[in-house]
N, C-alpha and C positions, 0 to 999 in steps of 0.2 A: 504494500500500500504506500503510496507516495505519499509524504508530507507537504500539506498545503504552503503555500507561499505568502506572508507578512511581510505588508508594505508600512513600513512610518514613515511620516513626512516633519521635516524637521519644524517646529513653530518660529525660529528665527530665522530658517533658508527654508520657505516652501520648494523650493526646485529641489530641494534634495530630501531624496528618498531612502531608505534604509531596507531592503530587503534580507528576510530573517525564516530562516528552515527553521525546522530539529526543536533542539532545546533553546535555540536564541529566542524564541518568541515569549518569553519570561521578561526579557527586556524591554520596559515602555519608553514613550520619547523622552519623560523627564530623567528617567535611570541611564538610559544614553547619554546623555546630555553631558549629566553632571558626572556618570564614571569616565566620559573623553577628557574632562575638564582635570579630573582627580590623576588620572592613569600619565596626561601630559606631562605634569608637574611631579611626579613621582619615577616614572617609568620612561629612562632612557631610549630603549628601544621604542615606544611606543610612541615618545618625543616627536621622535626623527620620521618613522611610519606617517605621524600627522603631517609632520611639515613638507614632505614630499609629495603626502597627497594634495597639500592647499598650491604645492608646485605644478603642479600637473591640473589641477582646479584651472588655475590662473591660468596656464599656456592653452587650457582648450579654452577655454573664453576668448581668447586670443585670437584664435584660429575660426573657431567659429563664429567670430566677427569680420572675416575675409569674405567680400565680396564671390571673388572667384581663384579659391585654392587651386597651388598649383597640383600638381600630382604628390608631389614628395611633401606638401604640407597636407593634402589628403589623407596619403599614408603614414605620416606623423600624430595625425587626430585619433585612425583607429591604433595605434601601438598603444599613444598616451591614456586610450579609455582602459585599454585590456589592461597595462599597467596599475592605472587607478584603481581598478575592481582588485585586482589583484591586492592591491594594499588595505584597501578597506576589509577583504577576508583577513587578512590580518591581521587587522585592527580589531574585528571585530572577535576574532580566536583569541585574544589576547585581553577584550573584555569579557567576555565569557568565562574564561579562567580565572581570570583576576573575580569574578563577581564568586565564580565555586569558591573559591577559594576564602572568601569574606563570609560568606554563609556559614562553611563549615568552621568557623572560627566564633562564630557568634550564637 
């Protein structure tokens, strides 16, 4: 049986969306929020994870504000998103962890 698909939308960036399988769906937008906020400022790797995604953020806005991309900025947009996803999974394995991990201690 396939697990249904959860979409959050974030309250202070409606364009961004959170999709969430499995066990993430435990996570609401406020708990998002504030363990990105917590995990930032605590969690070196997870630091760096953010700040490459708001890089990659910023350069498709970039891009997808070109009139008419060339080919190799084309294929730069899709690299940049599959990158992006990619960081967000783990971003998001790495809140998920982080949040077992605070349960089980509580």
């Amino acid at each position: 049986m396939e697990v249904p698909e959860l979409v959050l939308t974030s309250a202070t960036h409606p364009a961004h969306s959170i999709r969430l399988k499995g066990d993430m769906h435990e996570m609401d937008i406020v708990t998002t929020d504030s363990l990105k906020e917590e995990l930032i400022s605590r969690d070196p790797e997870f630091r760096e994870l953010a700040r490459e995604h708001h890089k990659y953020e910023e350069r498709l806005s970039e891009l997808s504000a070109l009139t008419y991309p060339s080919d190799e900025e084309q294929l730069e947009e899709i690299t940049l998103k599959k990158k992006k996803l990619a960081i967000k999974d783990q971003m998001y394995s790495i809140m998920l962890q982080y949040q077992k991990t605070q349960s089980l201690s509580h």
